[in-house]
N, C-alpha and C positions, 0 to 999 in steps of 0.2 A: 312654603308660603312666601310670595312677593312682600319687599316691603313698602310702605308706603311712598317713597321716593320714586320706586320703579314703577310702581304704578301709574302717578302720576307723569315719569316721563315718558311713557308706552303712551299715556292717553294726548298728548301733545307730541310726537313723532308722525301719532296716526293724521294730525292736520298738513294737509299739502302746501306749506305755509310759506312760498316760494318769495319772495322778496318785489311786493312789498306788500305782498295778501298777509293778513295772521289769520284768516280761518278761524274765528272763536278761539284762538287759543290764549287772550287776554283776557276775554270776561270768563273760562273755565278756570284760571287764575286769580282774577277781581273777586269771582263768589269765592271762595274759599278765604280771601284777604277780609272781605269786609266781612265773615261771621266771624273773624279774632275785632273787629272795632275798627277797622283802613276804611277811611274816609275816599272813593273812590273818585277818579276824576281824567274822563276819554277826552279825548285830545287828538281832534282827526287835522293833521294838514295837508291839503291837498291828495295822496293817494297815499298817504301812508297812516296807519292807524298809533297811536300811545295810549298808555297808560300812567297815571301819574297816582299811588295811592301813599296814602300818609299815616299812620295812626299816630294823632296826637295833634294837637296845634301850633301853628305857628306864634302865635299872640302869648304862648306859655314861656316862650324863652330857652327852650330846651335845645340842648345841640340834638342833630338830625344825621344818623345812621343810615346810608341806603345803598339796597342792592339794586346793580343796573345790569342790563339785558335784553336779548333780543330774542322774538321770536319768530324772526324769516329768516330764512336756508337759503343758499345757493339751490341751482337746479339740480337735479340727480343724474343729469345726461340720461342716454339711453336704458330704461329699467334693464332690457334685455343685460345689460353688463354686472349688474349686483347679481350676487348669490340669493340674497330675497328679496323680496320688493320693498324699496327704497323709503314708502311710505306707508309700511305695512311691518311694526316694531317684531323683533325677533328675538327671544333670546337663545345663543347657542355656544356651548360650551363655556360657559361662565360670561359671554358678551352681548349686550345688548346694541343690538345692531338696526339701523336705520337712520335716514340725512334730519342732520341735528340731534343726534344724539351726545357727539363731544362737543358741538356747535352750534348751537349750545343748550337744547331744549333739555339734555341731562342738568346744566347748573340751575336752569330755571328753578326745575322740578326737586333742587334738592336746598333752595334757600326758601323756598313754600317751605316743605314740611320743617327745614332747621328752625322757620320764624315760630309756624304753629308749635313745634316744642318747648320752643323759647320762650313763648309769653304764657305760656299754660302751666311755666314754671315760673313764671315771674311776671305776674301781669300786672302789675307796677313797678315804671323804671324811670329813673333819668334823665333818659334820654327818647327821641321819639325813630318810629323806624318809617323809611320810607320805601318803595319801589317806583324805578324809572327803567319801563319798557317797551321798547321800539320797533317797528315792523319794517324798518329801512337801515338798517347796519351794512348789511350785505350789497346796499345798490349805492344808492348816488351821498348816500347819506346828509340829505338838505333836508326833511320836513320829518326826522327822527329826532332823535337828542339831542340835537344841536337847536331845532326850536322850540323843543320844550327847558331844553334850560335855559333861553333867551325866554319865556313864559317867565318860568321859577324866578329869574333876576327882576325883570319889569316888577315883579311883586312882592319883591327884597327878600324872597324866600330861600335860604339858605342850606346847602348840605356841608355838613362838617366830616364827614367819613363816608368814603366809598368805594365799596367792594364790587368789582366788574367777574362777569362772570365767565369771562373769556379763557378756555383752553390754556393756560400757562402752563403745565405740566410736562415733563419732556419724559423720564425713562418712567416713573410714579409720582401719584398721586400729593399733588404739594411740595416735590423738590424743587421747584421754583415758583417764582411769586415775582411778578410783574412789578415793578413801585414806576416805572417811566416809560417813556417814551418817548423814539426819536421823533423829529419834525416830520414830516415830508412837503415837497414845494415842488411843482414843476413847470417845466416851463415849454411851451409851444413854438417853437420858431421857425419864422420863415426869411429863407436869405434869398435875395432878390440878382437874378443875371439875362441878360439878352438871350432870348431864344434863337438859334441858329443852325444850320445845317454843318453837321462836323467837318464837311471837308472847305470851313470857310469858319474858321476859329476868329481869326481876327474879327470876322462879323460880331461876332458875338460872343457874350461874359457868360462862364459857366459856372455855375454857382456850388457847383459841387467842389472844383480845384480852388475857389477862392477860398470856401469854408474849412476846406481841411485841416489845414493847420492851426484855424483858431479849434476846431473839433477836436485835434488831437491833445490846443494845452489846455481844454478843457478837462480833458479825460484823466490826466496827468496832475493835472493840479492838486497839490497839499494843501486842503481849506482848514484844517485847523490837527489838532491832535488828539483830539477829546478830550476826558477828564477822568475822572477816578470810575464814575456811574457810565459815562458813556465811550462808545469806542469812534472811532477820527470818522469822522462827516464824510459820505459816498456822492458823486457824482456815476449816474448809468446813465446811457441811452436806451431808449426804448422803443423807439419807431423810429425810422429815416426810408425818405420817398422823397423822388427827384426823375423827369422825363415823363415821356410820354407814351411809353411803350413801346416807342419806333429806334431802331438801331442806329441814325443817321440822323436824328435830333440832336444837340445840345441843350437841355433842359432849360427851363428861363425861370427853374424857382427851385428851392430846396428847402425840404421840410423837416424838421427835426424835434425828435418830443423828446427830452429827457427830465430823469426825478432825482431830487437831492433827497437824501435821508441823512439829517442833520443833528448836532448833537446842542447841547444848551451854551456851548461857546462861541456860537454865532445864533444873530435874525435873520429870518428871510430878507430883511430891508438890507443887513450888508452880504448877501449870497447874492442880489439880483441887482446890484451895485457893481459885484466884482465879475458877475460874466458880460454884464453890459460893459465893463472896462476892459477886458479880453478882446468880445467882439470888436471894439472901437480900435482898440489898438490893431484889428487886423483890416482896418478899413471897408469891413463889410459894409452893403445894403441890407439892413434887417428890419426884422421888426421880430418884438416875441412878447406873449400873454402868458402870465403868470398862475395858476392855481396855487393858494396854501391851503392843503388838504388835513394839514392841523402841525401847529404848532410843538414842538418838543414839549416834555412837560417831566418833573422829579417829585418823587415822594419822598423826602428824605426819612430815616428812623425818626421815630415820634410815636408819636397816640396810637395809629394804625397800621403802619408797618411793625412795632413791637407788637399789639395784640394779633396780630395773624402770626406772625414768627412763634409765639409763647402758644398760641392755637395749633400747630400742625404739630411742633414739638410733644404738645399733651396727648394728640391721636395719632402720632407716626414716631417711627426710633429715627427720627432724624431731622437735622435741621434746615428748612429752604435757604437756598440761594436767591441772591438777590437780583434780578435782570430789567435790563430796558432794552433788550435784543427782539427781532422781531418785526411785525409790520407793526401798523396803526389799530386803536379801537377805538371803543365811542369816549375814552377816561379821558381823548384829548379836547372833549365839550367840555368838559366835568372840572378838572385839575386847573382851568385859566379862573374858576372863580373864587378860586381859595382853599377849595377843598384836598383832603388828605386822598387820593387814589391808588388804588391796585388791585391789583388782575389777581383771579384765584378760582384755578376751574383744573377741567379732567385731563388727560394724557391728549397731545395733540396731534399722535401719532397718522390720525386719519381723516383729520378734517379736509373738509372741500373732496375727497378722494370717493372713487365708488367702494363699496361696502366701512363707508364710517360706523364706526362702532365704538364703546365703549365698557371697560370692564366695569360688569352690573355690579358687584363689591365697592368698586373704586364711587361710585355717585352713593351709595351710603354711607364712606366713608368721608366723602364730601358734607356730605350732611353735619356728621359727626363734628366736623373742623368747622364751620360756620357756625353751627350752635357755639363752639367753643369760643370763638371771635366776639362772640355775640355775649357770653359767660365773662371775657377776659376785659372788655368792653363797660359791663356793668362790675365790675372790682374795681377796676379804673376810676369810675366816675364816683363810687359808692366811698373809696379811700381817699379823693381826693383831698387834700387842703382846703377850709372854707375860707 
């Protein structure tokens, strides 16, 4: 017999819920929230859908627990390439297999059934619980959780703890546990030279020979050494395009995109300081546009990183590692407003990959750990000093 978890994450795999559709799989979520008491509240911006539910009030004064999440997937590429069809839930050989299964429509599916256990044991607490669910993680990420928790501020509405439900797992279930995350900032740049016919150089500035050298102390450069949490700030390139397709041109512009993935020992403000200080010192014509695609952000031990630590401990024989390795998720909307954040989801072994899957054990064992968060959570509050 299925358990309740699997079920419901079978019945959300089966929604084609591709980024930035969710396909009902927010209000098959909402009904189940608001018959425990979650005051429900849809939140469409522009082509992305949210869900924003709360059991409890703000006006109560209560600190505010929530679990955050998404539910649109990347695309599945060509079906023909999975073993079974990619939006058609499978379970085989202990895995339950289909896009967004570790990615995360398995952690959705296993903080429903932890809440529902949770209050049906305890349906007076503390504290109040909320959910923040978004159908844009996966894309441009503008009209997901970044404007609904510019919503929740305008209305001085407050989360004190938040559990992201993102893939943190490496070999099993809970040996790591996300508390941060590096920055990321990039930058767009165009360097400016006289277009020309190569065998008349003096004609013209090539912008490729001029930028090289500032490209390469970029590349080179020691921007900081990190810190105990994070490891030394990266500069990559990731796009460069320069001419015009013809063998006998000198290009007249050069384009270059690269991404800093930053630690909390420097701002963007002095990152986009010190290359514009690079370029100047190499006398280029440039110009470059910035993106900060989210800011670094630390949970240090506290309230929420000990209750999830003292949780995996109580359902696994062993204790998570603490990480801020990794790309970005939505915790870097979350953690600028004060709140306690980290990541705590299934093995990430096959996310974004064709046949993503996840061991069907491991999302009830998920379950198990979040009840217990949610357990370690209310001892907390219940002992506190008045």
């Amino acid at each position: 017999m299925q358990s309740a978890t699997i079920d419901l994450a079978k019945a959300l795999i089966s929604r084609p819920s591709v980024t930035p559709a969710d396909e009902g799989c927010q209000q098959m979520i909402g009904e189940r929230l608001a018959a425990l008491g979650f005051r429900l509240e849809t939140m469409v911006f522009e082509d992305t859908t949210n869900l924003w539910a709360r059991r409890g009030e703000p006006k109560d004064g209560k600190p505010l627990f929530c679990f955050a999440g998404h539910t649109d997937v990347v695309p599945p590429g060509d079906p023909a390439d999975w073993d079974t069809p990619p939006f058609e839930p499978t379970l085989k050989d202990g895995y339950l297999f289909g896009r967004g299964a570790a990615d995360m429509k398995g952690s959705l599916a296993s903080m429903v059934v932890a809440v529902e256990t949770f209050i049906q044991a305890h349906p007076e607490l503390p504290f109040d619980i909320a959910f923040l669910i978004t159908s844009d993680e996966e894309g441009p990420f503008i009209n997901g959780t970044k404007r609904v928790i510019k919503t929740l501020e305008q209305r001085q509405e407050k989360i004190d703890w938040c559990i992201v439900g993102e893939p943190s797992s490496t070999e099993q279930l809970g040996d790591v546990v996300k508390n941060g995350r590096r920055g990321s900032l990039t930058g767009d740049l165009s360097v400016h030279g006289v277009q020309g016919h190569v065998a008349y150089p003096h004609l013209a500035s090539n912008p490729v020979h001029s930028a090289a050298a500032a490209l390469h102390q970029l590349a080179t450069e020691q921007w900081d050494h990190g810190n105990q949490y994070f490891p030394s700030t990266t500069f990559q390139i990731s796009n460069i395009h320069a001419g015009t397709g013809a063998g006998n041109v000198i290009p007249g512009r050069l384009d270059v995109q690269f991404n800093f993935r930053f630690s909390t020992e420097l701002t963007a403000e002095q990152l986009k300081q010190r290359v514009a200080s690079i370029l100047d010192e190499h006398s280029l014509d440039y110009h470059i546009n910035w993106t900060l695609n989210g800011p670094p952000f630390l949970t240090e031990p506290g309230t929420l990183v000990n209750a999830v630590t003292q949780a995996i401990s109580r359902c696994c024989p062993y204790t998570p590692q603490l990480s801020t390795a990794g790309g970005t998720s939505d915790g870097r909307f979350i953690a600028p407003t004060g709140a306690q954040v980290v990541e705590l989801g299934p093995v990430n072994a096959t996310i974004h990959k064709v046949n993503e899957c996840v061991k069907a054990s491991d999302l009830d064992l998920l379950t198990e750990v979040y009840v217990a968060c949610l357990q370690q959570l209310l001892e907390d509050e219940t002992n506190k000093p008045c």
